[in-house]
VMD Tcl script that draws the C-alpha trace (Angstrom):
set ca {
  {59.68 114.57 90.55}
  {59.02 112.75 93.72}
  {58.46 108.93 93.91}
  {55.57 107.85 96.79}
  {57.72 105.41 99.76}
  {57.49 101.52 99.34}
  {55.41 101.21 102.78}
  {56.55 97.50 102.48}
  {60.21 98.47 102.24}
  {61.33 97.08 105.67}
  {64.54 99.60 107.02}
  {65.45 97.54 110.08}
  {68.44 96.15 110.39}
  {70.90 93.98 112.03}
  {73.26 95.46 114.69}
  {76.57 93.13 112.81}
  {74.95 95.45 109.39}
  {74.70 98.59 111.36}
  {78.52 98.39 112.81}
  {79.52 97.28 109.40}
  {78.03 100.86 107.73}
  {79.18 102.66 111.00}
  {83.10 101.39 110.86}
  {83.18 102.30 107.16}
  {82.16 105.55 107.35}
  {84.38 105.97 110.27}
  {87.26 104.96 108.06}
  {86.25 106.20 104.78}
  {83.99 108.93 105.22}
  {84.70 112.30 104.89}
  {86.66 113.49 107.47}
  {85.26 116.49 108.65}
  {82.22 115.08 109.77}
  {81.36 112.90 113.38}
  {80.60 109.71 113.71}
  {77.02 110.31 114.70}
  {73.84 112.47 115.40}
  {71.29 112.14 118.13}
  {67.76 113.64 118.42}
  {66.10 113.87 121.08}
  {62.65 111.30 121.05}
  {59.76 113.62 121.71}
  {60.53 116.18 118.50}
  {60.96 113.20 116.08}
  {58.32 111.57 117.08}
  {56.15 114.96 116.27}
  {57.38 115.28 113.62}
  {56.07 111.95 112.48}
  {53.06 112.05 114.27}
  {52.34 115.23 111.84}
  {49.14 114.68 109.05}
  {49.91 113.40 106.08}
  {53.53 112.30 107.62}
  {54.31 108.07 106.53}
  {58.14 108.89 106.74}
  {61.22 110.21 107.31}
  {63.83 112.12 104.80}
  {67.05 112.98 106.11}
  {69.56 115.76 104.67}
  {72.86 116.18 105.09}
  {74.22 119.74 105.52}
  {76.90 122.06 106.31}
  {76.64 125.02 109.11}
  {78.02 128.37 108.58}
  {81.00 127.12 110.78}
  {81.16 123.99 108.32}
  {80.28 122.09 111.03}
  {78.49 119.02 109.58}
  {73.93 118.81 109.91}
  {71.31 116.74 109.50}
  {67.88 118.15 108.66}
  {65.12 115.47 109.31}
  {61.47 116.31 107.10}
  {58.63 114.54 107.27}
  {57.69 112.89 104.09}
  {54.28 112.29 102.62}
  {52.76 109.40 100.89}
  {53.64 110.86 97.60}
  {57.08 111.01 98.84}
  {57.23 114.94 98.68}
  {58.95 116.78 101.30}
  {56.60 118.42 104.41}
  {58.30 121.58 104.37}
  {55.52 123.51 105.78}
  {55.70 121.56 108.73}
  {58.31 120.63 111.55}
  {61.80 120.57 110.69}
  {64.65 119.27 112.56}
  {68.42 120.05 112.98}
  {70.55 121.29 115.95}
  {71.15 117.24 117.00}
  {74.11 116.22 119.75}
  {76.69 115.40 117.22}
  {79.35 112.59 118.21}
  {81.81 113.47 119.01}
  {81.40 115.12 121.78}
  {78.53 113.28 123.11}
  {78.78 110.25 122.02}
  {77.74 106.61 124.23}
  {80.47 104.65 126.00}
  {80.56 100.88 124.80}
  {78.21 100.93 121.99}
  {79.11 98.32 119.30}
  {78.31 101.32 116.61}
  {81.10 103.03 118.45}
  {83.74 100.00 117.88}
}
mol new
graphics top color blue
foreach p $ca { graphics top sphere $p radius 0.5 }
foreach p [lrange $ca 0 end-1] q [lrange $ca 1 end] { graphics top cylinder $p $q radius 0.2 }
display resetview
């Protein structure tokens, strides 16, 4: 059963809270997956700009290689899945293209 999304939940956060979740992962995540996945802006910002679309749901998956995936849905006000609509994978994954310098990175 799907809950709707808390439009007041705020999901910014600080950069010192973002390397903190970064680092551990990097340390005690699983280690077959990167550090990172990037998508490019134009195709996420369809697929919010969809109807219906408030949010964002993010799953993590496996490829047939066992390389690790993210699959990005758009997410209704009732907080059900818009799987008749865009879908997103195939992201850069980090390593190998990954920023030089970023604090995330550190």
């Amino acid at each position: 059963m799907s809950t709707p999304l808390d439009p007041a939940r705020d999901h910014r956060i600080s950069l010192a809270e973002a390397v903190d979740l970064t680092r551990r992962f990097r340390h005690d995540g699983p280690s077959r997956l990167g550090d990172a996945m990037a998508f490019n802006g134009p195709q996420v910002m369809a697929l919010l700009s969809q109807p219906g679309c408030v949010g964002l749901r993010i799953y993590q998956g496996l490829t047939a290689a066992g390389d690790p995936s993210l699959v990005l849905v758009g997410v209704d006000a009732r907080g059900d899945d818009l799987t008749d609509g865009m879908l997103l994978d195939l992201s850069f994954p980090c390593p190998p293209w990954c920023p030089d310098g970023s604090a995330l990175k550190g």
